[in-house]
VEXDREN-2710 file (C-alpha; in Angstrom, 1 decimal):
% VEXDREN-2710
k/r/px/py/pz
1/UNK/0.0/0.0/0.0
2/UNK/1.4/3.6/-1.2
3/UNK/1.8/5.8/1.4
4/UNK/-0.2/9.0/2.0
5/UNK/1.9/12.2/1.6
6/UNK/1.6/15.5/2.7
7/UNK/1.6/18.2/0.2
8/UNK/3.9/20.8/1.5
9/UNK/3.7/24.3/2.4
10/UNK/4.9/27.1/-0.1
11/UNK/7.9/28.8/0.9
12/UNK/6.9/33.0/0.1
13/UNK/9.4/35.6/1.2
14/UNK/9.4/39.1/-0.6
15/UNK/12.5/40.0/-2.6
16/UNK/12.6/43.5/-4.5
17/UNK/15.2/44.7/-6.9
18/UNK/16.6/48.5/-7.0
19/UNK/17.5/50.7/-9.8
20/UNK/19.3/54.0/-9.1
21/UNK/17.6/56.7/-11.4
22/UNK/20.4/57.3/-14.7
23/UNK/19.3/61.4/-14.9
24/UNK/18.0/64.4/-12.6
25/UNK/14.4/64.3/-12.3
26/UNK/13.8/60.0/-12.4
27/UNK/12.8/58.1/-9.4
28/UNK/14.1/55.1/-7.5
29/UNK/12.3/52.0/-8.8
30/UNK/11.8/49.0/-7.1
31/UNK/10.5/45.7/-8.8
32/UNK/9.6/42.7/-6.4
33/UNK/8.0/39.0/-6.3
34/UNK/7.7/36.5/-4.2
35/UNK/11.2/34.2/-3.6
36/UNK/9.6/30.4/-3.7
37/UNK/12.9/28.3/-3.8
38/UNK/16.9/28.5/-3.9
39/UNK/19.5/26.3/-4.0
40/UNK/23.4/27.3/-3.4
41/UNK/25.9/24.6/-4.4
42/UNK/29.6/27.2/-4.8
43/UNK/31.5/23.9/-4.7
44/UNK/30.5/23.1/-8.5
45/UNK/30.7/26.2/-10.7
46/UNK/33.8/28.9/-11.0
47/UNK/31.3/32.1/-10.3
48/UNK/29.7/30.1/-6.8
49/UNK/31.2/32.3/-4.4
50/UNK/31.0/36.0/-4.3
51/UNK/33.2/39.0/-2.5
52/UNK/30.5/40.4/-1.7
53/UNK/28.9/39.8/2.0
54/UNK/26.0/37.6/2.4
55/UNK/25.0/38.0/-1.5
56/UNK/24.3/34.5/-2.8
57/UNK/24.6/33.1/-6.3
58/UNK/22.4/30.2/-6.2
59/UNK/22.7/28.0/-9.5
60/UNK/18.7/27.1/-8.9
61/UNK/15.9/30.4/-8.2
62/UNK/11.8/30.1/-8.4
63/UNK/9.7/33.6/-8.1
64/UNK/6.5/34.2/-8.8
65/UNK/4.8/37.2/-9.1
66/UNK/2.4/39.4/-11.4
67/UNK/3.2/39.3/-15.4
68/UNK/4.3/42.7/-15.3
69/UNK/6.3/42.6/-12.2
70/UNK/7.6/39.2/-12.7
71/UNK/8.9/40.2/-16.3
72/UNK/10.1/43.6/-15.0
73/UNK/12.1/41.6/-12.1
74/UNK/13.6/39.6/-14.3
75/UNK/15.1/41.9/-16.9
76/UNK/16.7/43.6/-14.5
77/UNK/18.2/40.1/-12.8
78/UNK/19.6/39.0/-15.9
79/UNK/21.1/42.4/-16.5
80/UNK/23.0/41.8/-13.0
81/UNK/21.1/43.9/-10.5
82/UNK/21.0/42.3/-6.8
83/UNK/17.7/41.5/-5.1
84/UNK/17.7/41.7/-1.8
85/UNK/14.7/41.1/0.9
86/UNK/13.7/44.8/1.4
87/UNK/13.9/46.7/5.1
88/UNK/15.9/43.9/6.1
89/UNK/19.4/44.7/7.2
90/UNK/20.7/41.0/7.4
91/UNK/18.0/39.6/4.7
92/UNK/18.8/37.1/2.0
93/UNK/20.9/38.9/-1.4
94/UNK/21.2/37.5/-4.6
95/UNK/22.8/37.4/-7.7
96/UNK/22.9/36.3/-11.2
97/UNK/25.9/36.4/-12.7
98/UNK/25.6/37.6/-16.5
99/UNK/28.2/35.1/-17.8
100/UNK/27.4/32.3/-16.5
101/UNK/24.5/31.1/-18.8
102/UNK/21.6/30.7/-16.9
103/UNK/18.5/29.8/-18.1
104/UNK/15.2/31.5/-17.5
105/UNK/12.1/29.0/-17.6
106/UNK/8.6/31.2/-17.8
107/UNK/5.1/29.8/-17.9
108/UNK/2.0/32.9/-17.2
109/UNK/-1.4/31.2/-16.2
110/UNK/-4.4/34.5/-15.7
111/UNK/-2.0/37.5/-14.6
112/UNK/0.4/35.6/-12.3
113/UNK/4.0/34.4/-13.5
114/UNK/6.4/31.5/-12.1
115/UNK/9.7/31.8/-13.6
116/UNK/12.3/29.4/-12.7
117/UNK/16.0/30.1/-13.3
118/UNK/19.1/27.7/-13.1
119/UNK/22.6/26.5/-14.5
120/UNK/22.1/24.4/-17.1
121/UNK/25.5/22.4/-16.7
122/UNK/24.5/20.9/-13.2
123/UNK/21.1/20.0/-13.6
124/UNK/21.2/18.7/-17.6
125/UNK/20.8/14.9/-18.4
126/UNK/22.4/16.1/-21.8
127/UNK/26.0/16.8/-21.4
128/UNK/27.8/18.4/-24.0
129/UNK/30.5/15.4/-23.1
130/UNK/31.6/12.5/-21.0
131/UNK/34.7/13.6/-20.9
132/UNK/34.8/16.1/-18.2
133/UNK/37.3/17.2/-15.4
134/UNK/34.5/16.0/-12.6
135/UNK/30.9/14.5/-12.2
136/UNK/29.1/17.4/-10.9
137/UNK/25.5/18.2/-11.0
138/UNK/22.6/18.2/-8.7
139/UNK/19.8/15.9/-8.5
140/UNK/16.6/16.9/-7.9
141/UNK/13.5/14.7/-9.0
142/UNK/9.9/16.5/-9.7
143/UNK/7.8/14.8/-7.2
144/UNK/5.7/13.9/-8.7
145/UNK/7.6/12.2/-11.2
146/UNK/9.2/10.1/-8.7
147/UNK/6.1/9.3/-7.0
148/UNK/4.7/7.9/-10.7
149/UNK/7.5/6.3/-10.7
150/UNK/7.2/4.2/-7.4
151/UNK/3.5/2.7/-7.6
152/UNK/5.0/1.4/-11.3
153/UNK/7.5/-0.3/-9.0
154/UNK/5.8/-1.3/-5.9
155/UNK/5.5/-4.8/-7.1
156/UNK/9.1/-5.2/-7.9
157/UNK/10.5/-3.0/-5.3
158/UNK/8.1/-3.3/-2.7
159/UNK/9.2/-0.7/0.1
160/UNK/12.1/0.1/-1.8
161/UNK/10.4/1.7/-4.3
162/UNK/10.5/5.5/-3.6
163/UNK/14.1/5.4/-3.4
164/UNK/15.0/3.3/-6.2
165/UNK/13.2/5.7/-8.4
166/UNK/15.6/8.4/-7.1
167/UNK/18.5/6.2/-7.3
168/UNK/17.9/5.4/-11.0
169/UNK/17.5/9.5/-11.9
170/UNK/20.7/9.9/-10.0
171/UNK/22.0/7.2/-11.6
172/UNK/21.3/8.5/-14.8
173/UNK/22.9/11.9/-14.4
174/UNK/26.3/9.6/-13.6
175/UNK/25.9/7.6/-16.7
176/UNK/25.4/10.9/-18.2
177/UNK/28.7/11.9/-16.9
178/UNK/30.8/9.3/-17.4
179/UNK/32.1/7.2/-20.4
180/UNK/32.6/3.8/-17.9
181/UNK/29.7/1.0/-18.2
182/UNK/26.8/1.4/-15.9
183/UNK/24.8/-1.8/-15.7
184/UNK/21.1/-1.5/-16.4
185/UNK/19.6/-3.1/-13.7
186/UNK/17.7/-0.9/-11.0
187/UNK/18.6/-3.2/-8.0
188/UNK/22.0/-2.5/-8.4
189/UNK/21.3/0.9/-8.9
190/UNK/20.1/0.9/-5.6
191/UNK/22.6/0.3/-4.1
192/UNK/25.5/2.4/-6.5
193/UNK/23.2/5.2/-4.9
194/UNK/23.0/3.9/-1.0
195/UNK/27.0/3.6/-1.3
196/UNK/27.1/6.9/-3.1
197/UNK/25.5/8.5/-0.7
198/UNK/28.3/7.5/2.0
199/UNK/31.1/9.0/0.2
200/UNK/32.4/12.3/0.9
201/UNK/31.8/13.5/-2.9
202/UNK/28.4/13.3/-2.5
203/UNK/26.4/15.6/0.1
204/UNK/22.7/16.4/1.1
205/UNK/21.7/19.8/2.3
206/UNK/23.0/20.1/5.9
207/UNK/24.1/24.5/6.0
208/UNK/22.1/27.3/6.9
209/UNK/21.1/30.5/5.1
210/UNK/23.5/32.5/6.7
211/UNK/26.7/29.5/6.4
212/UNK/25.1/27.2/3.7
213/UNK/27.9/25.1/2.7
214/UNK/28.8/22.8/0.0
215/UNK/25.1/22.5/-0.5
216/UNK/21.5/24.1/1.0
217/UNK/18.3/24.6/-0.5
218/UNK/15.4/26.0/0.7
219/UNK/11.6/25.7/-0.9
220/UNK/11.9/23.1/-2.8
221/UNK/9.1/20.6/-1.5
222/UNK/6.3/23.5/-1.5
223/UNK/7.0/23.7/-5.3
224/UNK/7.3/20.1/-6.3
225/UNK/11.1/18.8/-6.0
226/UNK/12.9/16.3/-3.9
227/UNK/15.5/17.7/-1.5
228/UNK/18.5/18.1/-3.7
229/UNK/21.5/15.7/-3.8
230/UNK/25.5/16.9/-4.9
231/UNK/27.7/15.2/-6.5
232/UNK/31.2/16.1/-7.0
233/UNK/33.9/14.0/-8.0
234/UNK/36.9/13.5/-9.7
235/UNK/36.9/10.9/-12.6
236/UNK/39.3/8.3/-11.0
237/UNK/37.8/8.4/-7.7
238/UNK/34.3/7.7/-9.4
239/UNK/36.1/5.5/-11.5
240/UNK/37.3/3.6/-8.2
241/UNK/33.9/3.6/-6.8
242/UNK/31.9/2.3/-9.4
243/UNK/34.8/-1.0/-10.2
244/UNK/33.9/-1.7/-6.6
245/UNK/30.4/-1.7/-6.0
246/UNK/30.0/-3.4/-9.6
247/UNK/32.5/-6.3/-7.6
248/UNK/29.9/-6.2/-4.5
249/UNK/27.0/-5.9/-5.6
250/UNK/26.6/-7.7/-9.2
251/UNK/27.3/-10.9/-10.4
252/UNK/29.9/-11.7/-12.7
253/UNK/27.4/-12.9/-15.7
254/UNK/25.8/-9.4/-15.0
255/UNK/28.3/-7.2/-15.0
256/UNK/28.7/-4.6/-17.6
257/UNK/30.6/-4.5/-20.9
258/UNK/32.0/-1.3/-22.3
259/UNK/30.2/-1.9/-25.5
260/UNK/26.9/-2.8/-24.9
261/UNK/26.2/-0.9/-21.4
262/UNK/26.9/2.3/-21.1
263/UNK/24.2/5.1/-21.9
264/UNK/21.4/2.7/-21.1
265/UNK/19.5/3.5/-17.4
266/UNK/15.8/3.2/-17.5
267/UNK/15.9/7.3/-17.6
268/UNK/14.4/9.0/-20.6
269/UNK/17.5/11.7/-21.3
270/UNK/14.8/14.9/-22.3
271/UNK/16.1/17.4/-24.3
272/UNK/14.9/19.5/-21.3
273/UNK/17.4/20.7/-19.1
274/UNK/15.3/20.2/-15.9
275/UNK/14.6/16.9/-16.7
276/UNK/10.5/15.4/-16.4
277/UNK/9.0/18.6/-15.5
278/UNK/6.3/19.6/-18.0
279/UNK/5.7/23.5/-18.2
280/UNK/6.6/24.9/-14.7
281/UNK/3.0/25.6/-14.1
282/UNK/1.7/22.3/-15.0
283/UNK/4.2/20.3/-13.0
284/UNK/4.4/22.2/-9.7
285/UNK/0.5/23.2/-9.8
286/UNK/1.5/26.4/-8.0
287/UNK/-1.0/28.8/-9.0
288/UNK/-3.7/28.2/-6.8
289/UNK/-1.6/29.2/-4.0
290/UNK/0.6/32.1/-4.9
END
């Protein structure tokens, strides 16, 4: 029997963006929405950390606000403006680096707006390459995706099924990542991702908003994800790790060859960078609560 879960809260703080008037005569404007979900990982990209005090550069941001206030916010985020939680000497500050290539994801439903905005190198299931300096990325199952995915494999996976549905979409992004075998079977992905989870390159959210780490999030249940998982290694280490478990935990007739293997986990790679959601408003059904 599945389970009854509780549909989270959603997170609303105010953030507000400031432009200094350019001539005599204009007026301070200030453009705000409502901050739904962040996640800071500085660990995995070259622009993470900032000089400036407690100004974050998350690589994941949902806000939602009115279409004119929502677009207006925007514009002036991706033209590198900080937004800040206003009257709040200590509040949260953020930035968007203009280099960095992040992608803003927009979907309007009457006259409100949901805009998500992320990296597209840590959270894609299309990699330019294999052949990378380190397996980063973050993963962060839709919920409901995952929770599809588990009364499909409640007969096979019994109470194990929740988790082996996030194993096998972290499993995918290291398959993704990497041009060693993989074996397709979702057992053993499992436990690659129990024994993952151990090692020191791959962390859960365990900071705070004022000292957040390697890795913290905030939101992301009230608008449809799983908590967020890092990975970080180095290819040999991974390399290490994966000739092991393979050795533990699959028998010889089913281990993996090179040729026949590798780029097959039960994921569907989508051309979408945030992998399984539909249109942000369709997936995270967040409009009849902001």
């Amino acid at each position: 029997m599945n389970e009854t879960r509780i549909s989270p809260t959603v997170s609303r703080r105010t953030i507000s963006i400031e432009t200094k008037p350019t001539r005599e005569g204009q007026k301070t404007r200030t453009f705000s929405v409502d901050l739904l979900a962040w996640v800071l990982a500085n660990p995995i990209w070259s622009l993470g950390s900032t000089s400036k005090e407690r100004t974050h550069r998350p690589v994941f941001l949902a806000f939602a606000g009115s279409t004119s206030a929502a677009r207006a916010f925007q514009a002036n985020l991706q033209a590198g403006h900080t937004a800040a939680e206003p009257a709040r000497a200590y509040g949260l500050r953020f930035e968007v680096p203009r280099s960095a290539g992040f992608r803003y994801e927009s979907t309007t439903k009457n006259e409100g707006t949901l805009t998500l905005v992320y990296l597209p190198p840590v959270f894609s299931l299309r990699p330019p390459s294999t052949e990378v300096d380190s397996l980063s990325f973050i993963c962060m199952p839709p919920s409901a995706w995952v929770d599809a995915q588990a009364t499909a494999l409640a007969r096979s996976m019994g109470a194990d099924a929740r988790e082996a549905a996030i194993a096998a979409y972290f499993v995918a992004y290291l398959d993704a990542r990497t041009a060693l075998p993989i074996a397709n079977d979702l057992r053993f992905h499992l436990a690659l991702f129990r024994a993952a989870r151990e090692q020191a390159w791959c962390q859960v959210c365990e900071g705070t908003e004022s000292d957040p780490g390697d890795l913290f999030a905030q939101g992301l249940p009230g608008i449809g994800f799983e908590p967020p998982i890092l990975c970080n290694a180095d290819p040999a280490t991974f390399a290490e790790f994966l000739a092991l478990q393979t050795a533990r935990h699959l028998p010889r007739e089913l281990q993996p060859q090179e040729v026949h293997s590798h780029g097959k986990t039960p994921i569907h790679r989508s051309r979408r960078v945030l992998p399984h959601t539909q249109a942000p408003a369709a997936q995270l059904s967040l409009f009849a609560e902001i």
